[in-house]
N, C-alpha and C positions, 0 to 999 in steps of 0.2 A: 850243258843242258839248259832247254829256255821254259822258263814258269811265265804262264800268263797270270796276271788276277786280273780280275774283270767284272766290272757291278754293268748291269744293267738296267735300262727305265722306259717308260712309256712318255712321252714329249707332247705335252699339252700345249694350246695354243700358238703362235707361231713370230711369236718375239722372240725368241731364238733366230729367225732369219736374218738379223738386224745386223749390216754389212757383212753376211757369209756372201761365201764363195764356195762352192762345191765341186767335186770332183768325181765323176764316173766312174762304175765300178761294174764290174760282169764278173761273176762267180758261179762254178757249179762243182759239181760232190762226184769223188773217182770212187770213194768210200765213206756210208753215214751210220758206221757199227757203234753201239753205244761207246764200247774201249776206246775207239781211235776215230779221227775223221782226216780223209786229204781231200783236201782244195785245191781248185785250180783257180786263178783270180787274173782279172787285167784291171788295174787301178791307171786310169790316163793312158798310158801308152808302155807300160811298164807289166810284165807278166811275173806271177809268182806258183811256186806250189808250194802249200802250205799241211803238214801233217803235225794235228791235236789230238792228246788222251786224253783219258774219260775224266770228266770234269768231278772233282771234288771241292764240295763249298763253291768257293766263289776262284778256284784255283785249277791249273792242267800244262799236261805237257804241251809244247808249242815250238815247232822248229820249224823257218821260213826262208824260203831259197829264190832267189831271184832266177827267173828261166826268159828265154828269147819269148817275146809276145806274138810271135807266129806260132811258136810251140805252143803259146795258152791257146790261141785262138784255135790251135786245130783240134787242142784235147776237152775244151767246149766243145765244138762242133759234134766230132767222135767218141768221145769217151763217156762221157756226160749223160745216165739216163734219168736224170730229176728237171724239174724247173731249172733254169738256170736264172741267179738271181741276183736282180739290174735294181744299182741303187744309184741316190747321187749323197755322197759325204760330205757334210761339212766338219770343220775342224774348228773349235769356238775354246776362247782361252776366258777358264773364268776361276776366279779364285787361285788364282796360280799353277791348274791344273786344265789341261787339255781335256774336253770333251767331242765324239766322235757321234756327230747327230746322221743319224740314216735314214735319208728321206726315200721309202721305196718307191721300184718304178713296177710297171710287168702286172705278173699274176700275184704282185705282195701292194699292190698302190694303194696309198689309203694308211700305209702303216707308219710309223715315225718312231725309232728307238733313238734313246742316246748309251753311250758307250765312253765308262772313264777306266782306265787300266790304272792298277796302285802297284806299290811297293810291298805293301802286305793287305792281309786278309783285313787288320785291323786299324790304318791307315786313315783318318779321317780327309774328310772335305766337305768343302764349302756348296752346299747345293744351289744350281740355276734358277731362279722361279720360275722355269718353263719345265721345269721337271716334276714328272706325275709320277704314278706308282713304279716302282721295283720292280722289275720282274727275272732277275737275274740267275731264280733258280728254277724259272717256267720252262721246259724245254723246247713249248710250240715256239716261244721266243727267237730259240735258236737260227741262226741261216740255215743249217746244214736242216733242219725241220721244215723251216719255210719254203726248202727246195721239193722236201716231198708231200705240203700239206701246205698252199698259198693259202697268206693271208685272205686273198680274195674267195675260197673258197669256203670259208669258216660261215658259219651260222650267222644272217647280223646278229642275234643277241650277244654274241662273244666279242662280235665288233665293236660291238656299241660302250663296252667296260673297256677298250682300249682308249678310247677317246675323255 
C-alpha cells in the first residue's frame, strides 16, 4: 500500500528558477470524487495512471502504474472530460529535500505551486525563501480541482492572494 504525504505552497517571486530545468507534464481526471481520484499523466515521454483516496491531513492512498504513452495520450484525448492540465516541473534540492515547483501552463497560467512529499505528517524541513503561504489543505489547490475550476477562471481578487 502507497501513502503520499504531501505539504503544499504558493511560490513567490522567481529565484526559485535559479539553474532549473523543467519537465512537461499533461494530466487529466478519469475520476475527481472526493473518496478517490484517477489520473492519467504523460511526464516527458513516459505515461502513468495514477489512483489517490480521499486525503486525510496532509496524507492518502496513492498507487501509480507506469502505462504505454499512446495509451495516456489517447485516454487524454477520450476519456478526459475536465481541463486537461499542462505544467512545466521543476525539481530543486534544497535543504536536503526535493521540492517539486509547478509552473502552470493552459487554463491554470499564472499559477506556481511548490510540492515536498515527507516521511511523515510531522517530519520537519528546511523552508526555500521563495516559499509563500501553505495551502496544502485548500482543495481549489488541488490538480484534480484545477482540472474542473482553472486557475484562470477565478475572480482576480482570489488571484491576487496567490501572488
Amino acid at each position: 500500500m502507497g501513502v503520499e504525504i504531501e505539504r503544499k505552497f504558493l511560490v513567490t517571486g522567481s529565484d526559485w528558477r535559479q539553474g532549473s530545468r523543467g519537465r512537461l507534464y499533461r494530466q487529466g481526471y478519469l475520476c475527481t470524487e472526493k473518496e478517490r481520484t484517477v489520473r492519467v499523466r504523460i511526464a516527458g515521454e513516459q505515461g502513468f495512471l495514477t489512483v489517490k483516496g480521499k486525503t486525510e491531513g496532509i496524507s492518502r492512498l496513492e498507487f501509480e502504474y507506469e502505462i504505454p504513452v499512446q495509451e495516456a495520450n489517447q485516454m487524454l484525448d477520450t476519456l478526459c472530460r475536465t481541463v486537461i492540465v499542462e505544467k512545466i516541473r521543476h525539481r530543486i534540492v534544497h535543504g536536503g529535500k526535493v521540492w517539486e515547483v509547478d509552473e502552470f501552463l493552459g487554463a491554470n497560467q499564472g499559477l506556481v505551486l511548490a510540492e515536498i512529499e515527507l516521511e511523515s505528517e510531522e517530519e520537519p524541513f528546511e523552508s526555500p525563501p521563495w516559499l509563500g503561504r501553505e495551502v496544502s489543505g485548500e482543495s481549489r489547490f488541488y490538480n484534480s480541482s484545477l482540472s474542473r475550476n482553472p486557475y484562470g477562471t477565478w475572480p482576480e481578487e482570489e488571484k491576487l492572494l496567490c501572488r
